[in-house]
PDBQT receptor file of N, H, CA, C and O in Angstrom, charges set to zero:
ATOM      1  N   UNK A   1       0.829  -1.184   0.000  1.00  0.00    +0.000 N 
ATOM      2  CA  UNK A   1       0.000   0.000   0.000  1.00  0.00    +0.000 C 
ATOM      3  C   UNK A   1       0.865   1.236   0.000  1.00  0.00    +0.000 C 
ATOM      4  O   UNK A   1       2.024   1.002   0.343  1.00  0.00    +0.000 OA
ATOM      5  N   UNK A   2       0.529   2.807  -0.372  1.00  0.00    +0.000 N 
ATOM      6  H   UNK A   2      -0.412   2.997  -0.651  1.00  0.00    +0.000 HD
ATOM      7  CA  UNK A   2       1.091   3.393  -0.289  1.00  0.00    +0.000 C 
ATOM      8  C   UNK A   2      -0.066   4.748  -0.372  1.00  0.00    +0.000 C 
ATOM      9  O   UNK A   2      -1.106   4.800  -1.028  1.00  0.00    +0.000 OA
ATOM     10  N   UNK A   3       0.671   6.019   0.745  1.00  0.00    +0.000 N 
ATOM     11  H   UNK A   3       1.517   5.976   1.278  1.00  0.00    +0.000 HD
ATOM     12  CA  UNK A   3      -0.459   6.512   1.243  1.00  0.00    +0.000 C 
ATOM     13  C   UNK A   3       0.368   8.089   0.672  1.00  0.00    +0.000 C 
ATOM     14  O   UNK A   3       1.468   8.412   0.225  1.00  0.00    +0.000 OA
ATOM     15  N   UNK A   4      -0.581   8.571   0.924  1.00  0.00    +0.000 N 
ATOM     16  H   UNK A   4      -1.475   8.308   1.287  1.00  0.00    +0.000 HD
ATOM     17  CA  UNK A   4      -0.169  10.606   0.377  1.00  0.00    +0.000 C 
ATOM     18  C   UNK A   4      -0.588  11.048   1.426  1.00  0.00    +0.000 C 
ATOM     19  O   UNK A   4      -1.646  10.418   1.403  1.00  0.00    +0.000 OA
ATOM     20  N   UNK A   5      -0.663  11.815   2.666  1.00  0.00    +0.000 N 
ATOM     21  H   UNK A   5       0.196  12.327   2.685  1.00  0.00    +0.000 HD
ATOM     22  CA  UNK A   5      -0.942  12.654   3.406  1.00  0.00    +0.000 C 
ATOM     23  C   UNK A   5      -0.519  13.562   3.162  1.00  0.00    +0.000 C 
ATOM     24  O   UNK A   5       0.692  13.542   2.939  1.00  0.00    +0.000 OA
ATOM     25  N   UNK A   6      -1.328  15.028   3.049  1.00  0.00    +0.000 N 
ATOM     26  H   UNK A   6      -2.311  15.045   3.230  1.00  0.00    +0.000 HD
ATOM     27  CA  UNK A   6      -2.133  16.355   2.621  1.00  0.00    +0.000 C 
ATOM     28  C   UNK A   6      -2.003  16.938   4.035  1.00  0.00    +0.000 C 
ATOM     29  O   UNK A   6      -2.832  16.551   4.859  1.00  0.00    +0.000 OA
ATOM     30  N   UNK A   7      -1.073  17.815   4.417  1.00  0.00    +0.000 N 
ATOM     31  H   UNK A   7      -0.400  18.129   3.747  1.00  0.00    +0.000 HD
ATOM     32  CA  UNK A   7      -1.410  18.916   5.161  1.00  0.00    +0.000 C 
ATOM     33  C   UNK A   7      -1.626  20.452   4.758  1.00  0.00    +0.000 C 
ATOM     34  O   UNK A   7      -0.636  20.955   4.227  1.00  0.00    +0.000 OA
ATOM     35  N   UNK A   8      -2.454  21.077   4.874  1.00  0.00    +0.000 N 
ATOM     36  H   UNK A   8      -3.259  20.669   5.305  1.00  0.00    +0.000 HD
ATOM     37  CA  UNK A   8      -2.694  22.124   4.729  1.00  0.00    +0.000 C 
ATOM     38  C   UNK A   8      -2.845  23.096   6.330  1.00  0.00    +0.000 C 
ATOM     39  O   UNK A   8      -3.119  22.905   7.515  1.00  0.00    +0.000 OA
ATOM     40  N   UNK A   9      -2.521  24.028   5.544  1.00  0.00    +0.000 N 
ATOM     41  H   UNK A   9      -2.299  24.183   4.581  1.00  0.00    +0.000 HD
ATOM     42  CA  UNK A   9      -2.716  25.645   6.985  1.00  0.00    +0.000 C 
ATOM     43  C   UNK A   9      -3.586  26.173   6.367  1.00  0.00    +0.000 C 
ATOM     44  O   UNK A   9      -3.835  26.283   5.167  1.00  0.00    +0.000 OA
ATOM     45  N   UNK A  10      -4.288  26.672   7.746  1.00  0.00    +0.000 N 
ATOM     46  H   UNK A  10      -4.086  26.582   8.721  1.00  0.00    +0.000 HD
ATOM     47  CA  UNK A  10      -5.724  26.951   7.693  1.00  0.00    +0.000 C 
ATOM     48  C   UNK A  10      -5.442  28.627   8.350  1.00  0.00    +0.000 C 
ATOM     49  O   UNK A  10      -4.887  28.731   9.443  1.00  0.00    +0.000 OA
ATOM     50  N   UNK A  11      -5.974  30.156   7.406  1.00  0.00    +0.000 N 
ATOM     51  H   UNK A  11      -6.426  30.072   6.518  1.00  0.00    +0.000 HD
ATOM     52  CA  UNK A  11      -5.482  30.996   8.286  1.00  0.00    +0.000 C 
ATOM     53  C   UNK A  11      -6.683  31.578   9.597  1.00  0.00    +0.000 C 
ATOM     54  O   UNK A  11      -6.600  32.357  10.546  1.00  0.00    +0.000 OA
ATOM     55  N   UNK A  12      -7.653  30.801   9.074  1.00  0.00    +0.000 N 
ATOM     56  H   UNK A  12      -7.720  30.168   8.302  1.00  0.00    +0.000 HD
ATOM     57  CA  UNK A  12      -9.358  31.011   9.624  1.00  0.00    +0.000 C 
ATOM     58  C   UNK A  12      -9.631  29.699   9.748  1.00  0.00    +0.000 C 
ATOM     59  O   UNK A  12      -9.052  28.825   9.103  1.00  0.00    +0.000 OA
ATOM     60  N   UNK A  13     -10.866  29.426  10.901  1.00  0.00    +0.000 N 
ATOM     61  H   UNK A  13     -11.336  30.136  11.425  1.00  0.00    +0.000 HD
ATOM     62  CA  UNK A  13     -11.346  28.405  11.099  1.00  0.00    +0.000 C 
ATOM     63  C   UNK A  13     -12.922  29.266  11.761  1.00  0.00    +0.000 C 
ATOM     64  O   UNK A  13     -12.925  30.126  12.642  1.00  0.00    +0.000 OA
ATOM     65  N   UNK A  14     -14.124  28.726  11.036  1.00  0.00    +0.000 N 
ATOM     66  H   UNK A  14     -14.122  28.028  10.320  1.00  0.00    +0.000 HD
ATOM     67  CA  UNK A  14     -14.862  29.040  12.019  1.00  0.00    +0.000 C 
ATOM     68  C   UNK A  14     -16.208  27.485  12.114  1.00  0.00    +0.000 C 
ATOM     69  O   UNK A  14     -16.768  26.960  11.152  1.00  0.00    +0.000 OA
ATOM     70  N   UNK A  15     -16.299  27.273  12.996  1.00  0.00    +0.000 N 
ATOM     71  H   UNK A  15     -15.844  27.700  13.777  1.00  0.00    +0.000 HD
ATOM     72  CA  UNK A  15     -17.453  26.619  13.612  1.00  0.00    +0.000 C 
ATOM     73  C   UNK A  15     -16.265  25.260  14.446  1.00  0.00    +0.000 C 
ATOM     74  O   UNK A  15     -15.142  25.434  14.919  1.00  0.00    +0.000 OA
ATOM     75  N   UNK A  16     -16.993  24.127  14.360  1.00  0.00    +0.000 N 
ATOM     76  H   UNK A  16     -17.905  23.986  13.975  1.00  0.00    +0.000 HD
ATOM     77  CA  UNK A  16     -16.319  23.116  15.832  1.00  0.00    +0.000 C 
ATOM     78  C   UNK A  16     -15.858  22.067  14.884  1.00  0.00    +0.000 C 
ATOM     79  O   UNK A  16     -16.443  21.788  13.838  1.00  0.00    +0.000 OA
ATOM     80  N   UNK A  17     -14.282  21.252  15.513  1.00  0.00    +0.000 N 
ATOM     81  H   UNK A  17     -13.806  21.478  16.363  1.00  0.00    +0.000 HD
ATOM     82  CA  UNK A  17     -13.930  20.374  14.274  1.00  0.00    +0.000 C 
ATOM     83  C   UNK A  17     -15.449  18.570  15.117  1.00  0.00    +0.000 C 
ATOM     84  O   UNK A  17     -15.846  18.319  16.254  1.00  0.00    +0.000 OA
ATOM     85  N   UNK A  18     -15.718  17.871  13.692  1.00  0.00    +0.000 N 
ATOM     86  H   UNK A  18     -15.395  18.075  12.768  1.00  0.00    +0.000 HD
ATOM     87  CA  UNK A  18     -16.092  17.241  13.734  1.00  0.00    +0.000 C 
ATOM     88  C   UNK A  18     -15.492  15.724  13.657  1.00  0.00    +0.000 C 
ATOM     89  O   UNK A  18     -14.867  15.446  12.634  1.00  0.00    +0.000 OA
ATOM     90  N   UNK A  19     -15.604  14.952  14.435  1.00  0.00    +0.000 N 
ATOM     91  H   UNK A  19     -16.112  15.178  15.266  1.00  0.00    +0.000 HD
ATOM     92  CA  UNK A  19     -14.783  13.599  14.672  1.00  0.00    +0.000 C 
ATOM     93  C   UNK A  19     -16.063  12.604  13.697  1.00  0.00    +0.000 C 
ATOM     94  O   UNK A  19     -17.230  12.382  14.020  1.00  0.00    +0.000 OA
ATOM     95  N   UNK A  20     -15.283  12.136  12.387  1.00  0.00    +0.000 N 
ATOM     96  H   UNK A  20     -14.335  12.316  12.124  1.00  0.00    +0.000 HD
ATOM     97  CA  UNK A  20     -16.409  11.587  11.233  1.00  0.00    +0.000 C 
ATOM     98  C   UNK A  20     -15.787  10.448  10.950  1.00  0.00    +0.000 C 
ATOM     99  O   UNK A  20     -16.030   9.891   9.880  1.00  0.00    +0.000 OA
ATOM    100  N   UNK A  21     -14.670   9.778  12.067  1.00  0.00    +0.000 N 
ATOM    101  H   UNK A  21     -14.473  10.230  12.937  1.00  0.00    +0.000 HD
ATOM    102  CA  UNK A  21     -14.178   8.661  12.371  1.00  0.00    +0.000 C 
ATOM    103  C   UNK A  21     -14.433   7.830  13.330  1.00  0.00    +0.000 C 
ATOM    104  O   UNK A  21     -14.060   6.657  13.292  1.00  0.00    +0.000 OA
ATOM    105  N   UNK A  22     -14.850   8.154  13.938  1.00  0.00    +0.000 N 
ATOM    106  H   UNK A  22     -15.153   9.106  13.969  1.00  0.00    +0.000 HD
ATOM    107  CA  UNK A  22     -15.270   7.555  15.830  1.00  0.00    +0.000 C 
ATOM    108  C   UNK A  22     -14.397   6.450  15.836  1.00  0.00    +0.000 C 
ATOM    109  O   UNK A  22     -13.399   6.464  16.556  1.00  0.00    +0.000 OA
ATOM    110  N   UNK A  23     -14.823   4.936  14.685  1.00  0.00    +0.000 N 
ATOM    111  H   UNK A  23     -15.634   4.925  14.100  1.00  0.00    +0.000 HD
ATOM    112  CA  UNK A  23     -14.530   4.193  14.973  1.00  0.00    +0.000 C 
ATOM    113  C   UNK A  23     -12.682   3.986  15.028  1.00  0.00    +0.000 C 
ATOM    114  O   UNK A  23     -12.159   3.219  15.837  1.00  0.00    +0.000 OA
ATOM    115  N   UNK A  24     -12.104   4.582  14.307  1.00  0.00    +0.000 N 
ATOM    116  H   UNK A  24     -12.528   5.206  13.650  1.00  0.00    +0.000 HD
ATOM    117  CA  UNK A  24     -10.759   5.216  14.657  1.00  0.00    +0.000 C 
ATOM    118  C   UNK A  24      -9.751   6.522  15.471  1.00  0.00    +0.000 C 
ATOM    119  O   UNK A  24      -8.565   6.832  15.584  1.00  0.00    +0.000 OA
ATOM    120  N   UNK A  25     -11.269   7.057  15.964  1.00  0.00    +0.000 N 
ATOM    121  H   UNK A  25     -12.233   6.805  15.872  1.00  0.00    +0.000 HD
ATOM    122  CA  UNK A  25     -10.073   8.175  17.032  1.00  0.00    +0.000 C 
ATOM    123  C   UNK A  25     -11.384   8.477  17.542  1.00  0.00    +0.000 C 
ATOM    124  O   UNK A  25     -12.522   8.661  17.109  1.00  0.00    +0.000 OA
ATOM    125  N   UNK A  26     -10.610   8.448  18.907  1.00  0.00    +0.000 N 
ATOM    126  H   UNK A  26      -9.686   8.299  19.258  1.00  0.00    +0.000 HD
ATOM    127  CA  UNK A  26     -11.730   8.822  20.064  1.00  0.00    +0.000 C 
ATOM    128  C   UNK A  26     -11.838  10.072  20.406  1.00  0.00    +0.000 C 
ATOM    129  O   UNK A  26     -12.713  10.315  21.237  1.00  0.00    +0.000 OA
ATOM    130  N   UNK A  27     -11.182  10.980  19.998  1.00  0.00    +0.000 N 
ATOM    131  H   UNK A  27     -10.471  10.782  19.323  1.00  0.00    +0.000 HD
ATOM    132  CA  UNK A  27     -11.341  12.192  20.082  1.00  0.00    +0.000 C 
ATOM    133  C   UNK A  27     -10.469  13.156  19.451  1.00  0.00    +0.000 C 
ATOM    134  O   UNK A  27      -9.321  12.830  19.151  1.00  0.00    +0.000 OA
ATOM    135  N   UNK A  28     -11.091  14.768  19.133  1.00  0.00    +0.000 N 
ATOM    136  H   UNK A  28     -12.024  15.033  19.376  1.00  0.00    +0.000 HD
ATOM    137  CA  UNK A  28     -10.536  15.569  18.313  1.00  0.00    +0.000 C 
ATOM    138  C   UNK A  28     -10.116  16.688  19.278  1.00  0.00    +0.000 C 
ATOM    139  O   UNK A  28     -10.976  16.915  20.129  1.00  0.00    +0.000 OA
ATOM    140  N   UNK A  29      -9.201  17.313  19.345  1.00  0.00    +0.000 N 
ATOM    141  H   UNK A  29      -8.502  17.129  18.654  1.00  0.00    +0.000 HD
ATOM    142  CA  UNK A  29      -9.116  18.708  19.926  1.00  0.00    +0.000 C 
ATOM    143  C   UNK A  29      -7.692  19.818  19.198  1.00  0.00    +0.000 C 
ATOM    144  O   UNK A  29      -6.662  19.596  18.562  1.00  0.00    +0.000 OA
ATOM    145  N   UNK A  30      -8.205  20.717  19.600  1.00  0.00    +0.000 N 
ATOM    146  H   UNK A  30      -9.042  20.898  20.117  1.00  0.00    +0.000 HD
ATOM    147  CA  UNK A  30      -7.021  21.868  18.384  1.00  0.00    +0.000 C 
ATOM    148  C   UNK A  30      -6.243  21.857  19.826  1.00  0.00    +0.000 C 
ATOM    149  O   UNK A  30      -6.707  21.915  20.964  1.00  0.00    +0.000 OA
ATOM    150  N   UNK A  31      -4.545  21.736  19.247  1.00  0.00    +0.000 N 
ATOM    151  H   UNK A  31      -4.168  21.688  18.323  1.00  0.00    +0.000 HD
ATOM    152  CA  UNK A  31      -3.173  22.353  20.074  1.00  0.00    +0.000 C 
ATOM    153  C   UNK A  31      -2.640  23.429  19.396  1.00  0.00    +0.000 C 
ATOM    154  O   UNK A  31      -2.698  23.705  18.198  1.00  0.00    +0.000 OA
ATOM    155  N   UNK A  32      -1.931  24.196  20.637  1.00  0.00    +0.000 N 
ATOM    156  H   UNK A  32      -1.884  23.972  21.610  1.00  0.00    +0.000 HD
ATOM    157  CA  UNK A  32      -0.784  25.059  19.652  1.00  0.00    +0.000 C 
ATOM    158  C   UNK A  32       0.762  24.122  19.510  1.00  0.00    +0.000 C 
ATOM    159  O   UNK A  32       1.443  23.216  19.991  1.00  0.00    +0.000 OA
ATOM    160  N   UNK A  33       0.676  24.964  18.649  1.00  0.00    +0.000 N 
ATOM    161  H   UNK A  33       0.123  25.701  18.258  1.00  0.00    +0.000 HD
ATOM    162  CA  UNK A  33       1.911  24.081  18.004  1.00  0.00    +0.000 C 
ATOM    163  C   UNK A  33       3.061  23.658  18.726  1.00  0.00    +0.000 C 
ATOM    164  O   UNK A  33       3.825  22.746  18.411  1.00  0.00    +0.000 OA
ATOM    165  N   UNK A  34       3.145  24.716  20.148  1.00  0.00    +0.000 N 
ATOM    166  H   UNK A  34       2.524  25.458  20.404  1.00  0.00    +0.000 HD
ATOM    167  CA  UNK A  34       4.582  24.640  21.184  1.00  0.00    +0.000 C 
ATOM    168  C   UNK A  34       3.546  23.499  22.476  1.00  0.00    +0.000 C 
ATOM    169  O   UNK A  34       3.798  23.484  23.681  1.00  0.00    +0.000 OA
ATOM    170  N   UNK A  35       2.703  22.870  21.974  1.00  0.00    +0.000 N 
ATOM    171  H   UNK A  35       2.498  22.882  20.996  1.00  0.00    +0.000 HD
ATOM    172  CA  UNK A  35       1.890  22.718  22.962  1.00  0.00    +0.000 C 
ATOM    173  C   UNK A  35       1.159  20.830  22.648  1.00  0.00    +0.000 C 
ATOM    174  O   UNK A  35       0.142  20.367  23.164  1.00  0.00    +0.000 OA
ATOM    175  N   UNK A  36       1.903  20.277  21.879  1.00  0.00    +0.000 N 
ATOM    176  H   UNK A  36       2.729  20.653  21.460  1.00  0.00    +0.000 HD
ATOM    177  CA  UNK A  36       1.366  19.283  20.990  1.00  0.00    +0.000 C 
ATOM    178  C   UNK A  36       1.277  18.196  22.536  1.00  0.00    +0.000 C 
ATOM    179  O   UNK A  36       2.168  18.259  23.383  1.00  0.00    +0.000 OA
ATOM    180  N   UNK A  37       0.163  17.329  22.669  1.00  0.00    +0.000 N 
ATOM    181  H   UNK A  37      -0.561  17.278  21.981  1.00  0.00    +0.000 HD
ATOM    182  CA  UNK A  37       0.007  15.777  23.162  1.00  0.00    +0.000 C 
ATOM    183  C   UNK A  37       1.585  14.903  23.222  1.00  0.00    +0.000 C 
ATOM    184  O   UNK A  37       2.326  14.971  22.241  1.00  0.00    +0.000 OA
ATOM    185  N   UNK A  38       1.877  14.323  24.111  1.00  0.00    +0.000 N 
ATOM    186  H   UNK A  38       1.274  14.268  24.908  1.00  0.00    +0.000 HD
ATOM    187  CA  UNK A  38       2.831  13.294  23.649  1.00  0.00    +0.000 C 
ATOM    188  C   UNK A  38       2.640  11.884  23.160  1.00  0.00    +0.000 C 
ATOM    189  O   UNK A  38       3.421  10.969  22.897  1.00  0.00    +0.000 OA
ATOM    190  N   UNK A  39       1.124  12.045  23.123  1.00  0.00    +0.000 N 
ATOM    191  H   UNK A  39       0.489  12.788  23.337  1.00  0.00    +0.000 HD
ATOM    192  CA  UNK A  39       0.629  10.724  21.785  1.00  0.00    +0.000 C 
ATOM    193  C   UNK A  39       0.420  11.298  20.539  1.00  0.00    +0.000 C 
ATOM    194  O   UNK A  39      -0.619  11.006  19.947  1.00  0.00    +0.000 OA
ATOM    195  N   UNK A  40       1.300  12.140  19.979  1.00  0.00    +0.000 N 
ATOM    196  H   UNK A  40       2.144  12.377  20.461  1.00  0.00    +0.000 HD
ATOM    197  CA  UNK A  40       0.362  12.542  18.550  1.00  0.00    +0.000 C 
ATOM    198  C   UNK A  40       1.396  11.172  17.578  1.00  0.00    +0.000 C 
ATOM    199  O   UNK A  40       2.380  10.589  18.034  1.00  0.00    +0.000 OA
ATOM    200  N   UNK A  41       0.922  11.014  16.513  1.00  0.00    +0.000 N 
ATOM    201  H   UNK A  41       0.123  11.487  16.143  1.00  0.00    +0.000 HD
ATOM    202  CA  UNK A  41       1.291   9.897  15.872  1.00  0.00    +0.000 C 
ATOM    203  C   UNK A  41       2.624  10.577  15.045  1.00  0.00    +0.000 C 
ATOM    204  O   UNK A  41       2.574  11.733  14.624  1.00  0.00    +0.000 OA
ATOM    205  N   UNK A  42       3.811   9.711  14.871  1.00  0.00    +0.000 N 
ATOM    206  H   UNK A  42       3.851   8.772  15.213  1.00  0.00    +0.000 HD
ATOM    207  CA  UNK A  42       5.468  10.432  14.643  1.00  0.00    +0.000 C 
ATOM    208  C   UNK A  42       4.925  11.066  13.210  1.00  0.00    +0.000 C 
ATOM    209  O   UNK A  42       5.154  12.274  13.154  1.00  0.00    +0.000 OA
ATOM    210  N   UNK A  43       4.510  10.734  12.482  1.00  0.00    +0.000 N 
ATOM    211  H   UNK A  43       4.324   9.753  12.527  1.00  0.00    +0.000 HD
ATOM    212  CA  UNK A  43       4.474  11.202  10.774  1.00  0.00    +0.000 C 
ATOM    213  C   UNK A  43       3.678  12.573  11.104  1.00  0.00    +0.000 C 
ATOM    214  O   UNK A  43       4.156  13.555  10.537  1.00  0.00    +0.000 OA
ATOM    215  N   UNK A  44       2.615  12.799  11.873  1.00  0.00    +0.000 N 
ATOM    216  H   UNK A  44       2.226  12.001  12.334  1.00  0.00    +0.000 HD
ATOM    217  CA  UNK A  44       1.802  14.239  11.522  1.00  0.00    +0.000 C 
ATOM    218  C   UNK A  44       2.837  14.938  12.962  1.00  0.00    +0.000 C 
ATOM    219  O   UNK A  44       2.409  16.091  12.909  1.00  0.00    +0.000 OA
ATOM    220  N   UNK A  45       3.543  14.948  13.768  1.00  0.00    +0.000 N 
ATOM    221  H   UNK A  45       3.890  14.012  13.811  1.00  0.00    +0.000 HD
ATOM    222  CA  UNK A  45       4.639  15.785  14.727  1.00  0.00    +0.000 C 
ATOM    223  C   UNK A  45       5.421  16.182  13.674  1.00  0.00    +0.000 C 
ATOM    224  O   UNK A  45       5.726  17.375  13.678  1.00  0.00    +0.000 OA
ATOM    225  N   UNK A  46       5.919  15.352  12.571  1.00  0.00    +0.000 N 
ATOM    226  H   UNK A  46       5.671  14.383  12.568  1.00  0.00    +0.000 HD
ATOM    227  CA  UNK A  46       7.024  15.818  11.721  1.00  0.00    +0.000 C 
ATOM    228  C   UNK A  46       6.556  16.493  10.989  1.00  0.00    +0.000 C 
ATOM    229  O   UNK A  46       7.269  17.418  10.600  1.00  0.00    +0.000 OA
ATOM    230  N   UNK A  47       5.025  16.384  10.379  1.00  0.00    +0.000 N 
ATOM    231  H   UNK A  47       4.446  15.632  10.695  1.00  0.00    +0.000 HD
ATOM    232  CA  UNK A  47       4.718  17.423   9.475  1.00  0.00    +0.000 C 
ATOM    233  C   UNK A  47       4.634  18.978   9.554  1.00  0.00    +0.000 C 
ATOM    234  O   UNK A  47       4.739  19.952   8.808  1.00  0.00    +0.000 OA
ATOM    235  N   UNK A  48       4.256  18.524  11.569  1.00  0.00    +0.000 N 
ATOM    236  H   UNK A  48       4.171  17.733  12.175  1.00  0.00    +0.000 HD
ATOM    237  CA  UNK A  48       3.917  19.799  11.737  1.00  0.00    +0.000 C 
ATOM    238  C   UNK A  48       4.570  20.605  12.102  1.00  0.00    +0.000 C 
ATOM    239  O   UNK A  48       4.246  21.792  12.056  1.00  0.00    +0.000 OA
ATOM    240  N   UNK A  49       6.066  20.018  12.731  1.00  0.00    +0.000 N 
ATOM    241  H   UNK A  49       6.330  19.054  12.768  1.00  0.00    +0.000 HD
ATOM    242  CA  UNK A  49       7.212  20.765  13.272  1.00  0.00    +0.000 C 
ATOM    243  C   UNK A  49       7.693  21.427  11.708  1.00  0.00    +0.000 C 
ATOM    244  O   UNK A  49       8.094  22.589  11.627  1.00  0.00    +0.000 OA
ATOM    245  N   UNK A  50       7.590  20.516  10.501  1.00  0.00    +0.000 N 
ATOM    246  H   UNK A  50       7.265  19.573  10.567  1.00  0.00    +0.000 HD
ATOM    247  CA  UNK A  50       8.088  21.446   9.166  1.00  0.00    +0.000 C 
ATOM    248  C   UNK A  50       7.180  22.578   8.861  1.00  0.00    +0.000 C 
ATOM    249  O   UNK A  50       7.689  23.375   8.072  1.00  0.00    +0.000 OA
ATOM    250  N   UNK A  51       5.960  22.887   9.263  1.00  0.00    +0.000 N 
ATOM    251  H   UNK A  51       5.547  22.240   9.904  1.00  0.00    +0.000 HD
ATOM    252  CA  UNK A  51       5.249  23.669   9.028  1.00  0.00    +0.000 C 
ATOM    253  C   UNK A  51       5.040  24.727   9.379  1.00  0.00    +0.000 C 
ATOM    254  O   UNK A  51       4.536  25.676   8.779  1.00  0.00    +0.000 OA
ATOM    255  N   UNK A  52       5.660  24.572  11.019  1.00  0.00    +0.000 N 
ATOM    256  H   UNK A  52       6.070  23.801  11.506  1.00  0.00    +0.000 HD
ATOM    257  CA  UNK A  52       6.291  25.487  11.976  1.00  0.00    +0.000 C 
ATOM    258  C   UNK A  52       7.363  26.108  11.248  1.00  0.00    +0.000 C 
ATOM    259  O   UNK A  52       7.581  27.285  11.532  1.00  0.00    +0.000 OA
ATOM    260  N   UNK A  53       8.182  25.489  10.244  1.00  0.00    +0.000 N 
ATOM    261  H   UNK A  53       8.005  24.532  10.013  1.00  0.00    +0.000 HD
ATOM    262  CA  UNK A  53       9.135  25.956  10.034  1.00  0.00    +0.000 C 
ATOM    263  C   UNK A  53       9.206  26.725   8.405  1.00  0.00    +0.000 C 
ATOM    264  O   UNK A  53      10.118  27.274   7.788  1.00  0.00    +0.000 OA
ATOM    265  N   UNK A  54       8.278  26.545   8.207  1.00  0.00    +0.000 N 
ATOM    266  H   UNK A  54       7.537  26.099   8.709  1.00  0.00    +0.000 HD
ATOM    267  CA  UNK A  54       7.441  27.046   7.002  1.00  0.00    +0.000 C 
ATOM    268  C   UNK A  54       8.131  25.944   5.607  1.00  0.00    +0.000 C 
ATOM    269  O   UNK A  54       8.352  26.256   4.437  1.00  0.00    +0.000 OA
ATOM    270  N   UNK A  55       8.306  24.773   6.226  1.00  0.00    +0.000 N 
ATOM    271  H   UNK A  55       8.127  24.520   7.177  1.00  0.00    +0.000 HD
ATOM    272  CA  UNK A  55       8.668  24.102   4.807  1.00  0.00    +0.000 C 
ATOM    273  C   UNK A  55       7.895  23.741   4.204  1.00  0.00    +0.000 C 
ATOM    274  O   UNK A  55       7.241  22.755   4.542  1.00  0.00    +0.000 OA
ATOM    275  N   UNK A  56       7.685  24.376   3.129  1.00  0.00    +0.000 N 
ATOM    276  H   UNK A  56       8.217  25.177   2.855  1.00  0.00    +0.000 HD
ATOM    277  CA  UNK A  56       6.540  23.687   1.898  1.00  0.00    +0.000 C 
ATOM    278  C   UNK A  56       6.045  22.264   1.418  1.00  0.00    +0.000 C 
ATOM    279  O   UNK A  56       4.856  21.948   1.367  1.00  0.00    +0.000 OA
ATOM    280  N   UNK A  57       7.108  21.442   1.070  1.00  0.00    +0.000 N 
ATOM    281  H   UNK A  57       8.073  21.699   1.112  1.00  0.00    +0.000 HD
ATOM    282  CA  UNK A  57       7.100  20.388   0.891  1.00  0.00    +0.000 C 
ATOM    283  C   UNK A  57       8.315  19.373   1.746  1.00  0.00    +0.000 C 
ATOM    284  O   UNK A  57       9.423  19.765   2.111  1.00  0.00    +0.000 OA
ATOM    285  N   UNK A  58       7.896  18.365   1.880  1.00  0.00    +0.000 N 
ATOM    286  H   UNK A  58       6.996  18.047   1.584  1.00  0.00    +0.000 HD
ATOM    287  CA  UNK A  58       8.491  17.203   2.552  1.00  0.00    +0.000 C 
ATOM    288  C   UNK A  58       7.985  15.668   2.602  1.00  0.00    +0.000 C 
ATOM    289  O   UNK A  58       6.790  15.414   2.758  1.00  0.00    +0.000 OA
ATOM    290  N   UNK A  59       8.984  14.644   2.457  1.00  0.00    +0.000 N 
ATOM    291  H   UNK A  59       9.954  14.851   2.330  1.00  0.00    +0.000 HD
ATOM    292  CA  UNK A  59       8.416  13.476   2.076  1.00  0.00    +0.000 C 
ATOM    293  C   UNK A  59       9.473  12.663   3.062  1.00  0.00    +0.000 C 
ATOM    294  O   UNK A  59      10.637  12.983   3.303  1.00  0.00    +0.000 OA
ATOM    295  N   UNK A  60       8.711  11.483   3.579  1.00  0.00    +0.000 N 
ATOM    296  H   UNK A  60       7.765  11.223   3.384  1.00  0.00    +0.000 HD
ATOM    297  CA  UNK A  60       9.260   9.951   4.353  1.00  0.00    +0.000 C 
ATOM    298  C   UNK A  60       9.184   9.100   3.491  1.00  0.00    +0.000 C 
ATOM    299  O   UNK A  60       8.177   8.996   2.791  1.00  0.00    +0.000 OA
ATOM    300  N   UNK A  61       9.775   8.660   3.420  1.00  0.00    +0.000 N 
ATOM    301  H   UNK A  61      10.594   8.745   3.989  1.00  0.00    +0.000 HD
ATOM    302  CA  UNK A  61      10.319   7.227   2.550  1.00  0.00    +0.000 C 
ATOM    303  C   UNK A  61       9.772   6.077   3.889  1.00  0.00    +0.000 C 
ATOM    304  O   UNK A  61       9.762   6.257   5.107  1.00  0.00    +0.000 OA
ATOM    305  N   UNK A  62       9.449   5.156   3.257  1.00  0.00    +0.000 N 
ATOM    306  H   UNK A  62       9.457   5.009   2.268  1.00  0.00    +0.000 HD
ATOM    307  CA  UNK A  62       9.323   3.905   3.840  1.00  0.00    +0.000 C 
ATOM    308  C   UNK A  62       9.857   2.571   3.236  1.00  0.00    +0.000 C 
ATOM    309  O   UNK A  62       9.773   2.345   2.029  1.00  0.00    +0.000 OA
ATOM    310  N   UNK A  63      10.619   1.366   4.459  1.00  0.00    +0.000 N 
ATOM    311  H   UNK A  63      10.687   1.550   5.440  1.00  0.00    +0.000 HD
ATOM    312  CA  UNK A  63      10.929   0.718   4.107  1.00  0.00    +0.000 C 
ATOM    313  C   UNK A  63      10.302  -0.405   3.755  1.00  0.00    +0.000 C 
ATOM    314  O   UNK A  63       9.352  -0.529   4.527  1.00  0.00    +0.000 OA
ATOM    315  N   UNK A  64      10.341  -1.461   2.847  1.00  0.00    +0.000 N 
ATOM    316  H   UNK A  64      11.114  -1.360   2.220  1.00  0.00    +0.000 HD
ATOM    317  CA  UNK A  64       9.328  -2.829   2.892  1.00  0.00    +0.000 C 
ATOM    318  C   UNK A  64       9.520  -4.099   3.837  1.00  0.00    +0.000 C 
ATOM    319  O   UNK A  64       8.722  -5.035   3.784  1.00  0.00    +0.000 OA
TER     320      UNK A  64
């Protein structure tokens, strides 16, 4: 299998985020960025620390 994950920055947000997974995540909530969970999953921490850093693009290689 092989997957593409899409992050985008958002400079507005208005109304409540909606959890349209249940059966895969038990819950949704917004962090600041100096402020992240120490369960967030390693691939979206890395995306987001590059995003922090304003890198445009970035890619992980995976092994088989």
């Amino acid at each position: 299998r092989e997957y593409i994950d899409i992050f985008l920055r958002a400079e507005k947000w208005i109304g409540e985020i909606i959890n349209m997974e249940p059966e895969k995540c038990d819950d949704l909530k917004w962090f600041e960025l100096d402020k992240l969970p120490e369960n967030i999953v390693p691939e979206v921490k890395q995306a987001l620390e590059r995003i922090k850093k304003k890198v445009n693009f970035s890619e992980i290689g995976w092994g088989n």
